[in-house]
ChimeraX commands (.cxc) that place a marker at each C-alpha (Angstrom):
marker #1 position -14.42,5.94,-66.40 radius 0.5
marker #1 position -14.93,2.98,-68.54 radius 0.5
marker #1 position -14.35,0.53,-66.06 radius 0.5
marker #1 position -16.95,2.37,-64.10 radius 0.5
marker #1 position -19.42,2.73,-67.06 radius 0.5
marker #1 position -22.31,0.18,-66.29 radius 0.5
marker #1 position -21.87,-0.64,-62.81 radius 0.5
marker #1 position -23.96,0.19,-60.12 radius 0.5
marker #1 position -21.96,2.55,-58.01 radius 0.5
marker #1 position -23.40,4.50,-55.86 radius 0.5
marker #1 position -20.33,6.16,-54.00 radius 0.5
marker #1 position -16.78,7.08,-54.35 radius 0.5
marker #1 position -15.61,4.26,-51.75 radius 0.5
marker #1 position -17.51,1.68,-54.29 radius 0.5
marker #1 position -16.08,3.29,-56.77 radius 0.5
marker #1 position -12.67,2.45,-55.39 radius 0.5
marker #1 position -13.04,-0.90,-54.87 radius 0.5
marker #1 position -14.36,-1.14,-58.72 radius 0.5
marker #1 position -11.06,0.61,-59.50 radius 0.5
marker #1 position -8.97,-1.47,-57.25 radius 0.5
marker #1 position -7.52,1.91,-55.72 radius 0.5
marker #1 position -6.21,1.88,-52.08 radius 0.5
marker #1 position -5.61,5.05,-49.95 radius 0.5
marker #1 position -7.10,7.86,-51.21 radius 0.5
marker #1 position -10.46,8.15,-52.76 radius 0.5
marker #1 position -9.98,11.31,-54.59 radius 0.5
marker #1 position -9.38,9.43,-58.11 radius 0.5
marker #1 position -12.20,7.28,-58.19 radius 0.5
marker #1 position -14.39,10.03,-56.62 radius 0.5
marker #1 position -13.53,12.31,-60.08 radius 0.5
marker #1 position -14.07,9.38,-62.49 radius 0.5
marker #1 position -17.23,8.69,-61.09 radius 0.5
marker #1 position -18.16,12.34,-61.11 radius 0.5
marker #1 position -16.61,12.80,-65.13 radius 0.5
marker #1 position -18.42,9.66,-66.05 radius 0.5
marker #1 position -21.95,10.21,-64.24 radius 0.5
marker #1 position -21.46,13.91,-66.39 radius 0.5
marker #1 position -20.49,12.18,-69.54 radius 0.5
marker #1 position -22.50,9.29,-69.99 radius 0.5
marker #1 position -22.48,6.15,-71.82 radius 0.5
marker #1 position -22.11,7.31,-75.01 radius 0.5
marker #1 position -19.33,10.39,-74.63 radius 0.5
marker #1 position -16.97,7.41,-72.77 radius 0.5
marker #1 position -17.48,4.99,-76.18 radius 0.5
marker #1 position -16.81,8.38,-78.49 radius 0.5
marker #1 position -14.32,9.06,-76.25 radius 0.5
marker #1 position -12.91,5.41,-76.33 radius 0.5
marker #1 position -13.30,5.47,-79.92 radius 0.5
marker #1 position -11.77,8.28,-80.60 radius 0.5
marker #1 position -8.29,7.21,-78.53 radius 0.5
marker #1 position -8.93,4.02,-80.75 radius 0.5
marker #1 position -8.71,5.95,-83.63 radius 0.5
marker #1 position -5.83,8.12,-82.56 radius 0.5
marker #1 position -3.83,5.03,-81.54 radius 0.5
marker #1 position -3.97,3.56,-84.91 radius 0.5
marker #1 position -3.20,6.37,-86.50 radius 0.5
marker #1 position -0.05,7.19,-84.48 radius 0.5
marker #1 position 0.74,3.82,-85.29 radius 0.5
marker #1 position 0.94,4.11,-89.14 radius 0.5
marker #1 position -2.50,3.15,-90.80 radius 0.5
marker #1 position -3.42,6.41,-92.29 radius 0.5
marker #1 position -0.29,8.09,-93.84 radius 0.5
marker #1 position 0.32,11.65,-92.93 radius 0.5
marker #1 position 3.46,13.44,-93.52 radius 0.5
marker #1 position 6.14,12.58,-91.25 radius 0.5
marker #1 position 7.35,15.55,-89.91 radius 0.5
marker #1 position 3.59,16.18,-89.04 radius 0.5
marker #1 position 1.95,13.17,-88.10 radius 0.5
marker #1 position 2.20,12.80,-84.69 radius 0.5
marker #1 position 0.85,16.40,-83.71 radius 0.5
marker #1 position -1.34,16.58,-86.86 radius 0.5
marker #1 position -3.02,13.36,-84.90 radius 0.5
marker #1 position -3.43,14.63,-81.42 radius 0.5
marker #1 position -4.88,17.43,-82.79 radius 0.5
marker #1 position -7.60,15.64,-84.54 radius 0.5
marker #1 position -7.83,13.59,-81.16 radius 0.5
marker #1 position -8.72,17.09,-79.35 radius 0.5
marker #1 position -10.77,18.43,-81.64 radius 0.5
marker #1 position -12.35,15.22,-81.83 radius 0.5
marker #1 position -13.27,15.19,-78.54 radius 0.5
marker #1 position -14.26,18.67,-78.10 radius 0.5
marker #1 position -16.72,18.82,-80.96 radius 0.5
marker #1 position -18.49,15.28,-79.43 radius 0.5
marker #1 position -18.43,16.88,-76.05 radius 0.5
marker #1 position -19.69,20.08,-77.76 radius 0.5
marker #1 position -17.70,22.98,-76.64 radius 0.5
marker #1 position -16.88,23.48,-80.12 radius 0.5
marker #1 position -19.71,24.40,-82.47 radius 0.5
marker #1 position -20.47,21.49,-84.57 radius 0.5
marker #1 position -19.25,21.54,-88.43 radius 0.5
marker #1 position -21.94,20.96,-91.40 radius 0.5
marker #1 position -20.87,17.56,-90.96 radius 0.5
marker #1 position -19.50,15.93,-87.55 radius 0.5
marker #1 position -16.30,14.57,-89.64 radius 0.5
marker #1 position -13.60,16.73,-88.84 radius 0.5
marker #1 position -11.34,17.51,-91.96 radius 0.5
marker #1 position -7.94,15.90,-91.58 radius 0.5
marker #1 position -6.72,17.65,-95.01 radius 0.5
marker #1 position -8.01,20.98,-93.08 radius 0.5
marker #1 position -5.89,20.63,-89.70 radius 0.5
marker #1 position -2.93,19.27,-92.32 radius 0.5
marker #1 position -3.17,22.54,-93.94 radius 0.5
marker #1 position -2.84,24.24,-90.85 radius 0.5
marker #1 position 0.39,22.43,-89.39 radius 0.5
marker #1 position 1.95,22.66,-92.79 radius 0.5
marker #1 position 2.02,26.47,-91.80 radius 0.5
marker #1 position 2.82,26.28,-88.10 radius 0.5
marker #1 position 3.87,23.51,-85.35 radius 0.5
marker #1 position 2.26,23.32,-82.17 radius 0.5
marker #1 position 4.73,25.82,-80.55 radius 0.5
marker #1 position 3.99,28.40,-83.10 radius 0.5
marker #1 position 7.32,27.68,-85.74 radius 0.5
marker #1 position 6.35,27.82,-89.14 radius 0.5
marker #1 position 7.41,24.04,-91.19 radius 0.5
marker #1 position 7.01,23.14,-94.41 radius 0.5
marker #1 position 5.18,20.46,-95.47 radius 0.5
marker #1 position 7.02,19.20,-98.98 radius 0.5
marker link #1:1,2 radius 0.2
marker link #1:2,3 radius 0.2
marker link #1:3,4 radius 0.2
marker link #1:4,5 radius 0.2
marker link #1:5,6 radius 0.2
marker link #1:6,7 radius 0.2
marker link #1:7,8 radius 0.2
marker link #1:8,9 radius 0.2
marker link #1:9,10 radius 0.2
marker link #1:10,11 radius 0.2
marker link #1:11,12 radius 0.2
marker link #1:12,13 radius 0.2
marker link #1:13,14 radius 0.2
marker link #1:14,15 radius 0.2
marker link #1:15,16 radius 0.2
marker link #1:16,17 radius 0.2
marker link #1:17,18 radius 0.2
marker link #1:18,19 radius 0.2
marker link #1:19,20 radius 0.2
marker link #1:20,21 radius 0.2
marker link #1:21,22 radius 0.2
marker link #1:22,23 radius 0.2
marker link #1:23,24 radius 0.2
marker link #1:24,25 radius 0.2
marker link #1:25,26 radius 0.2
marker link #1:26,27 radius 0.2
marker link #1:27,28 radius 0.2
marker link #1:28,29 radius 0.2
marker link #1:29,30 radius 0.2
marker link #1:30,31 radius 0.2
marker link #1:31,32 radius 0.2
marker link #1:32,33 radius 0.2
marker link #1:33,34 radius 0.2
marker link #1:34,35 radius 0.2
marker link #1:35,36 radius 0.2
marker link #1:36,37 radius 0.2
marker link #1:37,38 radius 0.2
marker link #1:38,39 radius 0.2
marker link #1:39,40 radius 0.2
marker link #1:40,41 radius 0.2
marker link #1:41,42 radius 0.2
marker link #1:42,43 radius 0.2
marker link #1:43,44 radius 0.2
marker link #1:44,45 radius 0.2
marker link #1:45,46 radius 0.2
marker link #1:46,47 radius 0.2
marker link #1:47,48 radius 0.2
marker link #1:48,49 radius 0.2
marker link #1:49,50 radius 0.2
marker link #1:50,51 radius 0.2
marker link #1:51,52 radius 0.2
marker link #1:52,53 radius 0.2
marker link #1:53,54 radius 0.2
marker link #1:54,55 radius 0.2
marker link #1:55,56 radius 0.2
marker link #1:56,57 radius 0.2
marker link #1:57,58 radius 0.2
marker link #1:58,59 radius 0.2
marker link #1:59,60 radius 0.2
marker link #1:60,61 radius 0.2
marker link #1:61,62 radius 0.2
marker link #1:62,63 radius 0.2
marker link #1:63,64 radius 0.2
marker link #1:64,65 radius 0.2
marker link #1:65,66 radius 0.2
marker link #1:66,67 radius 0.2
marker link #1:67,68 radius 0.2
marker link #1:68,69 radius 0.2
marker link #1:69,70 radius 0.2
marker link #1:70,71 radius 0.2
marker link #1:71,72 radius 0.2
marker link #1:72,73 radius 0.2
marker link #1:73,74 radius 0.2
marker link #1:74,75 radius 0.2
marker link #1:75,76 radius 0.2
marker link #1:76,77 radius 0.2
marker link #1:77,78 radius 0.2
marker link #1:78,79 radius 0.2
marker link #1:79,80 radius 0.2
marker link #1:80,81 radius 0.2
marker link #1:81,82 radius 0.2
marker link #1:82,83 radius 0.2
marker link #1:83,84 radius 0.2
marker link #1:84,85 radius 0.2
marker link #1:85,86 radius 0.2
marker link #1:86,87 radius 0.2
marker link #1:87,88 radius 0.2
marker link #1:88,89 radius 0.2
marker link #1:89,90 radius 0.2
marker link #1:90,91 radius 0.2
marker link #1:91,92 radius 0.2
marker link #1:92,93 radius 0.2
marker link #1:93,94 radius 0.2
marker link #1:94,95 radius 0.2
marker link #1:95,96 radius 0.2
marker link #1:96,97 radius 0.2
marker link #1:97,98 radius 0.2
marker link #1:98,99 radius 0.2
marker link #1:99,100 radius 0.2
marker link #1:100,101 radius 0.2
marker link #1:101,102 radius 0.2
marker link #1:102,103 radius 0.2
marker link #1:103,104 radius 0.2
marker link #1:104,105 radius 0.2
marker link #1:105,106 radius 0.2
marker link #1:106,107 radius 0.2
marker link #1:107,108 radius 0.2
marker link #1:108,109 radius 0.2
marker link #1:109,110 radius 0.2
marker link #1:110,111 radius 0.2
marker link #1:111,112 radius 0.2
marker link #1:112,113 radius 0.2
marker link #1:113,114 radius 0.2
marker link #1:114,115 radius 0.2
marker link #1:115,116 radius 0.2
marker link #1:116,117 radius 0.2
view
């Protein structure tokens, strides 16, 4: 979608070439569709977001260990979802790490209760 973001595409076969896909046009048909829905600026919060998530995963904010890694692909998804807006919005549009920390101190993502020391 990125790649895609800007140009002047005006069908999916274009939007193959853009994408250097051969074969089927099926892929580059749905990006151009999910980015002509999105926008310009749901791809950057989108792109940001991954950003964020990326760095994260890779150690600049310090979570607990046994709950980092899900702890930040949650905050990815519920990233996304709230800038998308299929989540009603918070008071603010920051979405509480320390809140979704809580949570995951009480379960894991399949439901088992861990403890966060």
């Amino acid at each position: 979608m990125l790649a895609l973001d800007g140009l002047d595409v005006r069908g999916e076969k274009e939007a193959a070439a853009a994408l250097g896909i051969r074969g089927s046009t099926f892929p580059a048909r749905k990006a151009l569709d999910q980015s002509r829905r999105l926008g310009h600026d749901k791809i950057a919060q989108a792109i940001a977001l991954l950003a964020r998530a990326d760095r994260d995963l890779r150690g600049e904010r310090a979570y607990p260990r046994d709950v980092a890694d899900d702890l930040v692909m949650e905050l990815l998804i519920a990233g996304w979802r709230i800038s998308v807006g299929r989540l009603a919005r918070p008071a603010t549009s920051y979405v509480s790490a320390e809140a979704l920390l809580m949570r995951f101190c009480k379960r894991d993502l399949r439901g088992r209760r861990r403890s966060c020391g």
